[in-house]
C-alpha angles and dihedrals in degrees: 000000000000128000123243110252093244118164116225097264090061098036101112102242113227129195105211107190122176130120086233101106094190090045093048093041085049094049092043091055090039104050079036087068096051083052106261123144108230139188127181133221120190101204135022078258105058093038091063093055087056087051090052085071107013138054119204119195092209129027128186101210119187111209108225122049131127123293114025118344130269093250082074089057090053098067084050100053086052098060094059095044119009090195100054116131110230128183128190125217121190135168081206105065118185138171088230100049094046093054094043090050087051097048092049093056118279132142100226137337118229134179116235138248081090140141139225077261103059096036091043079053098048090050092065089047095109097160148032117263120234100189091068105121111225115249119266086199112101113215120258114244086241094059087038087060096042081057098051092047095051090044092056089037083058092047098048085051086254093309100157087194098052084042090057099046089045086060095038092236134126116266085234093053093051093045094054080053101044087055098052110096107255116261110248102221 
């Protein structure tokens, strides 16, 4: 499929930040051809000092990454445009984080792997909807736990030592746990 001929005053302006240079190299190709002008940021850092000079109306933010964590770059975008459609991507999906990044401010929350497809998809999603039948799954107790630990995470600001002592469990132990990928039922 074609792009669009937009001239560079109409071309939407995304903001793509994630440490994955192949993902990010992939997205920008891909958001390039439906006639976005992207720029990519590999860290929060490095992201705010785009935004210094820059204003994206969308911006695709992956959670973890080193340094502080994408949540923090939500509020900023925000600032600069308060209608910016932001959506988060994660291989660490978590109850807590998803309802952090949409309180914060974000569009939609999606777990990676995902495509332009599925995020261009994610930016037009402007409302709940209704019609989503619950789960019949019931969580695993290993997901349970991984939920527990990212709610009480969330709670301590990311301190992985008060988030230890708050589950009465050693800071070697949590961070063995916090570095396990999340079970996924």
């Amino acid at each position: 499929m074609n792009a669009p001929d937009l001239s560079l005053t109409e071309r939407r302006h995304l903001l793509l930040v994630d440490d994955n240079e192949n993902f990010c190299w992939a997205m920008q190709r891909s958001f390039e051809q439906r006639g976005y002008e992207v720029r990519v940021a590999r860290s929060v850092a490095e992201a705010a000092e785009l935004l210094k000079l820059w204003s994206p109306e969308y911006a695709v933010v992956d959670l973890r990454m080193p340094g502080p964590s994408g949540l923090t770059l939500i509020p900023q975008l925000k600032a600069v445009d308060p209608c910016a459609r932001i959506v988060v991507l994660t291989g660490y999906a978590s109850i807590v984080t998803a309802i952090e990044a949409i309180k914060l401010g974000a569009t939609y929350y999606l777990a990676k792997p995902v495509d332009a497809d599925t995020v261009e998809a994610a930016f037009e999603r402007t409302r709940g909807d209704h019609t989503v039948e619950p789960s019949e799954n019931l969580l695993s107790v290993e997901r349970l736990e991984w939920e527990h630990i990212q709610r009480v995470l969330a709670e301590h600001r990311g301190n992985i030592s008060a988030t230890a002592r708050a589950l009465s469990m050693h800071r070697r132990t949590l961070q063995r746990k916090l570095n396990k990928h999340p079970v996924r039922r």
